[in-house]
OpenMM code with the backbone's topology and positions (N, CA, C; nanometers):
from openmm import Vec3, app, unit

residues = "UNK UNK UNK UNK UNK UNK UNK UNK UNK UNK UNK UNK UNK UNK UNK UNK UNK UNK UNK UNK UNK UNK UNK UNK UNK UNK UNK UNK UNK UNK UNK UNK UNK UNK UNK UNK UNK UNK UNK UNK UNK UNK UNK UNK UNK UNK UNK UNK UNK UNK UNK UNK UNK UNK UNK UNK UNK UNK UNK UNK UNK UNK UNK UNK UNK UNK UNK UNK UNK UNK UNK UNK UNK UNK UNK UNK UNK UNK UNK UNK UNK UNK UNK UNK UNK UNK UNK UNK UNK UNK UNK UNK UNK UNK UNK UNK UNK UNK UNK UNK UNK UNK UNK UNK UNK UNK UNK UNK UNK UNK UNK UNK UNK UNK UNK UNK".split()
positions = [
    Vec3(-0.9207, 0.2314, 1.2585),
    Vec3(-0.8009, 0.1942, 1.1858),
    Vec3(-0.6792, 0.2317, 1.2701),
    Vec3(-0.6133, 0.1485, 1.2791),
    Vec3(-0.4688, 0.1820, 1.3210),
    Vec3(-0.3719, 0.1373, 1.2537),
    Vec3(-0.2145, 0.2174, 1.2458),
    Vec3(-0.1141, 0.1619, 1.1740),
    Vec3(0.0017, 0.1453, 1.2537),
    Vec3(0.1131, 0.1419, 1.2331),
    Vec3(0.2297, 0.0568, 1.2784),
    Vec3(0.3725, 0.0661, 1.1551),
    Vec3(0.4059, 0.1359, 1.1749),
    Vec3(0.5096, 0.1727, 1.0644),
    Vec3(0.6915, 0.0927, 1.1590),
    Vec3(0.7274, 0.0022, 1.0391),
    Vec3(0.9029, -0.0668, 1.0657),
    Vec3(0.9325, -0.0489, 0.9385),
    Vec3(1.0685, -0.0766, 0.9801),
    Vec3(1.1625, -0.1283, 0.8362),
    Vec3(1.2413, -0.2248, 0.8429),
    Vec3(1.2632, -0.3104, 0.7654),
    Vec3(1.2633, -0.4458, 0.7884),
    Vec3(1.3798, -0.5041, 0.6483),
    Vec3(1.4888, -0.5101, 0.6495),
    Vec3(1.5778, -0.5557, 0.5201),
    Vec3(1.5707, -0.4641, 0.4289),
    Vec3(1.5601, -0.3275, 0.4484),
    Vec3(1.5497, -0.2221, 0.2875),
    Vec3(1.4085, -0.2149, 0.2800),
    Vec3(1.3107, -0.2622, 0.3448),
    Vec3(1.1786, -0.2315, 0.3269),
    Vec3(1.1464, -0.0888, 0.4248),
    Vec3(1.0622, 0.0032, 0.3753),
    Vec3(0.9855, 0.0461, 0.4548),
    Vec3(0.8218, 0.0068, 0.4790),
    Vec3(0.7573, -0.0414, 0.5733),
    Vec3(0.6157, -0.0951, 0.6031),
    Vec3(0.5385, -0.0237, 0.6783),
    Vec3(0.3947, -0.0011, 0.6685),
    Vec3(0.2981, 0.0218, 0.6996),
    Vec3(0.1844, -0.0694, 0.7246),
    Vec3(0.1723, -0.1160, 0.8951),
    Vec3(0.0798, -0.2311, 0.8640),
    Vec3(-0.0463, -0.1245, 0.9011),
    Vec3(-0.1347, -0.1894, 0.8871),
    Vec3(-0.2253, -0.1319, 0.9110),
    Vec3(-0.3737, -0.2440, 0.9463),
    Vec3(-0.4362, -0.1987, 1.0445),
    Vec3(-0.5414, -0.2808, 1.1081),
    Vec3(-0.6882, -0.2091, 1.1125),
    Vec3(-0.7808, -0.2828, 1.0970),
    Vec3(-0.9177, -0.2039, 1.0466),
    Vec3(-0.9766, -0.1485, 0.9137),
    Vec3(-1.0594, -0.1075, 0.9284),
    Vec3(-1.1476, -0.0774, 0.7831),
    Vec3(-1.1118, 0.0835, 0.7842),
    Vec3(-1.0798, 0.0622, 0.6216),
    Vec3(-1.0132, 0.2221, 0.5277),
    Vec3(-1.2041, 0.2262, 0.4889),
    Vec3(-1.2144, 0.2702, 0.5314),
    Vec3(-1.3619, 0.3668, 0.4581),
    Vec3(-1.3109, 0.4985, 0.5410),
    Vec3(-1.4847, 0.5997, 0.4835),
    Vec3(-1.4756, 0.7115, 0.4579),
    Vec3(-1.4243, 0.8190, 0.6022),
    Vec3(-1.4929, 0.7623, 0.7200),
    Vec3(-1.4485, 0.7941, 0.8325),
    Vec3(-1.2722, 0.7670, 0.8426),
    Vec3(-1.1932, 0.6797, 0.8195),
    Vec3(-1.0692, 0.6400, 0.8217),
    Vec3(-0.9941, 0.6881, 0.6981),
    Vec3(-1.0215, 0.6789, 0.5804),
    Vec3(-0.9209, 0.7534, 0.4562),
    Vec3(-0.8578, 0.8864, 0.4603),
    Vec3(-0.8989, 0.9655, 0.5788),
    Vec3(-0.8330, 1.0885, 0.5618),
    Vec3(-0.7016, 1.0523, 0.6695),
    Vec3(-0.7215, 0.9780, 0.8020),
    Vec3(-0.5788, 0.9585, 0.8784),
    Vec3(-0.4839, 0.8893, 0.7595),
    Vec3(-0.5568, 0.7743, 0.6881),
    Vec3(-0.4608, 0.7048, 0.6099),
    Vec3(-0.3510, 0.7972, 0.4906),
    Vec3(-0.4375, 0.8905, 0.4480),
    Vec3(-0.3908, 0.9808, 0.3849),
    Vec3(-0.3103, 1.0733, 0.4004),
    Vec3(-0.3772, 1.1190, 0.5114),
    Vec3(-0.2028, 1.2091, 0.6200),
    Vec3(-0.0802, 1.1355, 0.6495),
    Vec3(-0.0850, 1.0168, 0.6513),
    Vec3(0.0342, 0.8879, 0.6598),
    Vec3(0.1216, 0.8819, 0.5247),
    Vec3(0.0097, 0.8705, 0.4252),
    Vec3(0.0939, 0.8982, 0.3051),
    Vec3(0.1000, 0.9646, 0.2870),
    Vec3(0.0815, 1.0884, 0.2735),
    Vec3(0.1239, 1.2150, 0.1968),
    Vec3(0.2129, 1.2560, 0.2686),
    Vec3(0.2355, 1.1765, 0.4168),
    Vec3(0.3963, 1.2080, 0.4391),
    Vec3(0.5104, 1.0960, 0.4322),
    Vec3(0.4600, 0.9707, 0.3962),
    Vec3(0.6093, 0.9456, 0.3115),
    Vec3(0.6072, 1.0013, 0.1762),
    Vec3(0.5180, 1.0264, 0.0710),
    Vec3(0.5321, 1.0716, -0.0436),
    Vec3(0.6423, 1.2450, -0.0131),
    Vec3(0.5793, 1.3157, 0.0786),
    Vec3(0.6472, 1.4417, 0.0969),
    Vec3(0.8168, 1.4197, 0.1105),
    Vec3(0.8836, 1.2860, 0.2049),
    Vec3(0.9696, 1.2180, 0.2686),
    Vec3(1.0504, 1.1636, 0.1202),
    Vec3(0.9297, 1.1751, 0.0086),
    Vec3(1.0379, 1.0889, -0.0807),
    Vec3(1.0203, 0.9547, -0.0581),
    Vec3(0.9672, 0.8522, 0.0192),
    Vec3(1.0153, 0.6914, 0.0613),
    Vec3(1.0594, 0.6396, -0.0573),
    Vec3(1.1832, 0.5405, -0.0865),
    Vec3(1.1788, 0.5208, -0.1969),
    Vec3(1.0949, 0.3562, -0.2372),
    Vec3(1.0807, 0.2934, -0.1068),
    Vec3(0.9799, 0.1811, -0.1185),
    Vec3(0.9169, 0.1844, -0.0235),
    Vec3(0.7872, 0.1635, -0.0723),
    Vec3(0.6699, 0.1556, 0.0663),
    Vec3(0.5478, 0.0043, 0.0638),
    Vec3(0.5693, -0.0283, 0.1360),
    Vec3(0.4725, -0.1772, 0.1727),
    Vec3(0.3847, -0.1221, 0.2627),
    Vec3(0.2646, -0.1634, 0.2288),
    Vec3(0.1571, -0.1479, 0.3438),
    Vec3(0.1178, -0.2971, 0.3806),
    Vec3(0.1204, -0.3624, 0.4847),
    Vec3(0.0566, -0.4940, 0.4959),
    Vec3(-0.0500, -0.4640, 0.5428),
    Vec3(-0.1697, -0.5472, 0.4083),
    Vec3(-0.3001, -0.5695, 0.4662),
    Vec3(-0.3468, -0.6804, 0.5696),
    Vec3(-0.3017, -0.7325, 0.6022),
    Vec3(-0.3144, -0.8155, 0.6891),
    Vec3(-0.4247, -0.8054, 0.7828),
    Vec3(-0.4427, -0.6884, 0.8359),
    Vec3(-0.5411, -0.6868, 0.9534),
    Vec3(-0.6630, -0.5605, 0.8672),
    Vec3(-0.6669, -0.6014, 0.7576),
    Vec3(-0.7478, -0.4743, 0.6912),
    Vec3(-0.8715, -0.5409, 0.6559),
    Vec3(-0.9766, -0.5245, 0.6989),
    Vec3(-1.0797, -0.6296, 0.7509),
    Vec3(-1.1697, -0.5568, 0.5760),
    Vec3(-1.1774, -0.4131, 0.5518),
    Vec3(-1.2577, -0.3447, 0.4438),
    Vec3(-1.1601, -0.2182, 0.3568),
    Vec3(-1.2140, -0.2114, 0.3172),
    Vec3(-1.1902, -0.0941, 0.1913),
    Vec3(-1.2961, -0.0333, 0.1380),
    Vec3(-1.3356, 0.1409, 0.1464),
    Vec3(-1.4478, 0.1596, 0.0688),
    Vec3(-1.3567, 0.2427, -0.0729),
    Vec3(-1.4845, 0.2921, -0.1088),
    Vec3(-1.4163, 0.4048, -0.2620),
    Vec3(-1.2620, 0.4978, -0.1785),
    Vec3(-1.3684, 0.5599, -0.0541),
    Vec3(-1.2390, 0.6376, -0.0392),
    Vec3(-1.1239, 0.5923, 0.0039),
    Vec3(-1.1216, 0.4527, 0.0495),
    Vec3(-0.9939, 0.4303, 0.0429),
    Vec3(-0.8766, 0.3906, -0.0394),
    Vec3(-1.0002, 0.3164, -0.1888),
    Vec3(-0.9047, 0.3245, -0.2707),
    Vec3(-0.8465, 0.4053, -0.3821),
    Vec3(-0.9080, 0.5714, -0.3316),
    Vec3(-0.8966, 0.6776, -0.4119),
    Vec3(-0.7479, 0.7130, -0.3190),
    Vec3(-0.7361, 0.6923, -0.2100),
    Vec3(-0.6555, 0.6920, -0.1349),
    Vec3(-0.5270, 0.6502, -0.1475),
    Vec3(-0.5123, 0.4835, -0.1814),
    Vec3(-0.4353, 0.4747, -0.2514),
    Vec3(-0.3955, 0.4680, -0.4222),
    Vec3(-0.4589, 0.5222, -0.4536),
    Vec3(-0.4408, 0.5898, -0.5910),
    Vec3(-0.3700, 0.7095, -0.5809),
    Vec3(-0.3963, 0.7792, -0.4922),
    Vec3(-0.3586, 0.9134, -0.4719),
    Vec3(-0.2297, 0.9446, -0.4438),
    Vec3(-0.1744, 0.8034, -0.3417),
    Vec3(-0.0343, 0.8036, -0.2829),
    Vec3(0.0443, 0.7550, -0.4225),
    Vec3(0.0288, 0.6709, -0.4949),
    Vec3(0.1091, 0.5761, -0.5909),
    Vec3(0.1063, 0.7520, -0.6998),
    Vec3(0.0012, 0.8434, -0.7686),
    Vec3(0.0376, 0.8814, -0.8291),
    Vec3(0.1224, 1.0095, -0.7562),
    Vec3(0.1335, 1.0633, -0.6336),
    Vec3(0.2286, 1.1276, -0.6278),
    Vec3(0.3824, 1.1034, -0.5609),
    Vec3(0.3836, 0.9345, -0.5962),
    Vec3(0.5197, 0.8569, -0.5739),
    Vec3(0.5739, 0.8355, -0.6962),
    Vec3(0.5058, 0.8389, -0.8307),
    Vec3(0.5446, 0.8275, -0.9861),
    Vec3(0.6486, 0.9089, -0.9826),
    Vec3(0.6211, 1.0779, -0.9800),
    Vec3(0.7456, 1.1305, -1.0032),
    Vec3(0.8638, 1.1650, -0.9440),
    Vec3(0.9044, 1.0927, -0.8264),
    Vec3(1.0049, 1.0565, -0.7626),
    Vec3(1.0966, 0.9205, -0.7922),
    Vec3(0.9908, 0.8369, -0.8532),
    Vec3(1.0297, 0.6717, -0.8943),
    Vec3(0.9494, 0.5931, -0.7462),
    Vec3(0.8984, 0.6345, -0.6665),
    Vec3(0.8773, 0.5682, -0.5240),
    Vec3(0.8364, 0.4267, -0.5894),
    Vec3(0.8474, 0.3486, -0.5167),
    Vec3(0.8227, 0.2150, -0.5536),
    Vec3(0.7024, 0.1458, -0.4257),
    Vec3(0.5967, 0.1260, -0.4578),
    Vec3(0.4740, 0.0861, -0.3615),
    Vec3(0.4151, -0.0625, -0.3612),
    Vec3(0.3838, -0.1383, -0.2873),
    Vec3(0.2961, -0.2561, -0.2902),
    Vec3(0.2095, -0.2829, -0.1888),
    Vec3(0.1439, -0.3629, -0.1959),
    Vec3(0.0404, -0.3842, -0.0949),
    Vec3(0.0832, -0.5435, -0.0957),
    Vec3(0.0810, -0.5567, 0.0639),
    Vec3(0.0962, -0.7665, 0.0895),
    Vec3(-0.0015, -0.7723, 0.1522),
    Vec3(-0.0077, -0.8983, 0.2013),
    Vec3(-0.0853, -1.0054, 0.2853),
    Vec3(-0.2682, -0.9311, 0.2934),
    Vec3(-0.3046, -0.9419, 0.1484),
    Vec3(-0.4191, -0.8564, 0.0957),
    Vec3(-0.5401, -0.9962, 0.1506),
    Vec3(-0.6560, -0.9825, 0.2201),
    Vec3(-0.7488, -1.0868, 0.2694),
    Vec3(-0.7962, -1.1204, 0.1056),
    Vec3(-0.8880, -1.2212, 0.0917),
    Vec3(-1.0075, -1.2550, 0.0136),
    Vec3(-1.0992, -1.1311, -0.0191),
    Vec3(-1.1394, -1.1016, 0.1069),
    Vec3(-1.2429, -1.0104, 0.0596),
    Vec3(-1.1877, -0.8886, -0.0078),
    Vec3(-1.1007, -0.8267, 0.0627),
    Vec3(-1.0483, -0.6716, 0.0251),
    Vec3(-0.9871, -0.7389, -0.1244),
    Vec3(-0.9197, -0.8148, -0.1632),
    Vec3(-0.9229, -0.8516, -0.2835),
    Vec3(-1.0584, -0.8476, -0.3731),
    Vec3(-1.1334, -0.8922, -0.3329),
    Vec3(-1.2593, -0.9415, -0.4297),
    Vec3(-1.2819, -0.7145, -0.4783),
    Vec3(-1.2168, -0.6967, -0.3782),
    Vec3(-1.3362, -0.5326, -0.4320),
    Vec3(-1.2240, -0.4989, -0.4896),
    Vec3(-1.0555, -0.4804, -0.4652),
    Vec3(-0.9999, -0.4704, -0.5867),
    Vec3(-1.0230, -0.5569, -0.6954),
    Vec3(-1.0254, -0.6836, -0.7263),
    Vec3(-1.0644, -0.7155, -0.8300),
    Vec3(-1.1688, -0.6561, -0.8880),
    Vec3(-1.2750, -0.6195, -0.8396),
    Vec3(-1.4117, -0.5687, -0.9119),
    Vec3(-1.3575, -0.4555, -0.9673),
    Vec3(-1.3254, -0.3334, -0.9316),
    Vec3(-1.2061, -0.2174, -0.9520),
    Vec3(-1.1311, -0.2040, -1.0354),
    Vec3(-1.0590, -0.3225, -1.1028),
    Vec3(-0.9330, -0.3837, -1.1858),
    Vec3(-0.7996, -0.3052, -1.1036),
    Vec3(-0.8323, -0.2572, -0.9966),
    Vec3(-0.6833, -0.1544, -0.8813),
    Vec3(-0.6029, -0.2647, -0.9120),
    Vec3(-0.5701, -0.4028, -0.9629),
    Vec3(-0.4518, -0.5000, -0.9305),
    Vec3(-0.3884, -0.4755, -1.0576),
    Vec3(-0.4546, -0.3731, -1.1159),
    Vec3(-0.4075, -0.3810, -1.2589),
    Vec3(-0.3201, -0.2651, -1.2536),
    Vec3(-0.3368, -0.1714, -1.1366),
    Vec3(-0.2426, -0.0364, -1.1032),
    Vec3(-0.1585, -0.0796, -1.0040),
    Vec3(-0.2118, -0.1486, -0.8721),
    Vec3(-0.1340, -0.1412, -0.7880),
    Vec3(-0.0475, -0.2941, -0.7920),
    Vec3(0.0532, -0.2784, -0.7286),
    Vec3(0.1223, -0.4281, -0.7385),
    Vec3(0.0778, -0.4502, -0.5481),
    Vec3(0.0182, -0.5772, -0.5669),
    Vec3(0.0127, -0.6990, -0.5010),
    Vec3(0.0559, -0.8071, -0.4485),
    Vec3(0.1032, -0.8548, -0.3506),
    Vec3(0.2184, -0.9817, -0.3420),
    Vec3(0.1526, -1.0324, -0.2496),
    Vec3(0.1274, -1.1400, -0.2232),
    Vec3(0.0622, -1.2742, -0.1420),
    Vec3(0.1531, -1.2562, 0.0252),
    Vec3(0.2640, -1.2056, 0.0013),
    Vec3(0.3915, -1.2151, 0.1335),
    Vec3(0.4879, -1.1004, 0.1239),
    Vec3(0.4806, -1.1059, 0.2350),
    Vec3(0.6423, -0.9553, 0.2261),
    Vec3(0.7439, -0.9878, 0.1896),
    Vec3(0.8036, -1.1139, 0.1712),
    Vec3(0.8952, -1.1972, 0.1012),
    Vec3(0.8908, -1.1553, -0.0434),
    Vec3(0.7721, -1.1872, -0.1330),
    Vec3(0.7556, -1.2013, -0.2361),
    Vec3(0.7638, -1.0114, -0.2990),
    Vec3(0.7103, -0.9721, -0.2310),
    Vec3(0.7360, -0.8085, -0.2140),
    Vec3(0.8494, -0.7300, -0.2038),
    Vec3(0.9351, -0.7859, -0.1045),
    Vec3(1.0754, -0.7598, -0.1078),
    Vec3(1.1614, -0.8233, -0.2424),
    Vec3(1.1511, -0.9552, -0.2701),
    Vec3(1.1979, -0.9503, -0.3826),
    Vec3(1.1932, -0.9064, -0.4958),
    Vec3(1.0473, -0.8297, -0.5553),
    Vec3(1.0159, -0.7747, -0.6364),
    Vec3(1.0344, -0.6100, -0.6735),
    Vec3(1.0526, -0.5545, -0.5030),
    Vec3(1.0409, -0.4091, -0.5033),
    Vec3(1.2294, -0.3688, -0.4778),
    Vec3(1.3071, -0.4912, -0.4613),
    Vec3(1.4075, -0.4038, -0.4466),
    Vec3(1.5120, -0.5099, -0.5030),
    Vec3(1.4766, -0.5367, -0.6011),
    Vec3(1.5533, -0.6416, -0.7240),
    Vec3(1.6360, -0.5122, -0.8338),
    Vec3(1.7048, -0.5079, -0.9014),
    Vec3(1.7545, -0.4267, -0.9520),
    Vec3(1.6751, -0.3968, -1.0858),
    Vec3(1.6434, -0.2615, -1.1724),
    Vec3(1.6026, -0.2114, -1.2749),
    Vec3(1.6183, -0.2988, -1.3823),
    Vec3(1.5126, -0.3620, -1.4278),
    Vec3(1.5626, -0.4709, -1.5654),
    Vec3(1.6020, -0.6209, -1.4659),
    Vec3(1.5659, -0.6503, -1.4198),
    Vec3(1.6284, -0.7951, -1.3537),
    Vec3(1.4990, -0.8857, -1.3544),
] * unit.nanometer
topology = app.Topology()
chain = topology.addChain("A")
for resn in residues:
    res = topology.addResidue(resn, chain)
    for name in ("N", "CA", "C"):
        topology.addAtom(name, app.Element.getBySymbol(name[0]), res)
């Protein structure tokens, strides 16, 4: 796994390339638990080059979103493949995490104003 951190129009991003399983969820985790420490107040990870996902990675990101709640951090995941979808869907994670097809669609959603 490798990542790649920009910011891009008020976004902060995390792309990231390769499979989050059990060997890889702990670097991913040291990544977040330091923007969560940082406060970020929006964070995008693009899946784009994220070929898998096991349990631990999506305990992983569970882990980051609940200790971004009590700050307000605002999180999404884009450009999510078929497959890594199909295992969040099995999961119902789309039902916690927000999802956007494009970083476009992400940006408009994550930094639209409260109530809009």
């Amino acid at each position: 796994m490798h990542t790649r951190e920009f910011s891009e129009d008020g976004l902060h991003i995390l792309a990231i390339e390769g499979e989050i399983d059990l060997a890889r969820s702990p670097e991913l985790r040291e990544v977040l638990h330091a923007h969560a420490k940082a406060r970020r107040p929006v964070l995008v990870l693009d899946f784009a080059g994220v070929s898998y996902v096991d349990s631990s990675g999506l305990a992983t990101l569970i882990e980051y979103v609940r200790k971004a709640q009590p700050y307000g951090g605002r999180f999404a995941l884009v450009n999510v493949n078929e497959r890594v979808q199909t295992i969040f869907d099995l999961v119902r994670l789309g039902e916690f995490l927000s999802i956007y097809p494009t970083l476009v669609e992400a940006r408009v959603a994550l930094l639209a104003p409260p109530g809009a």
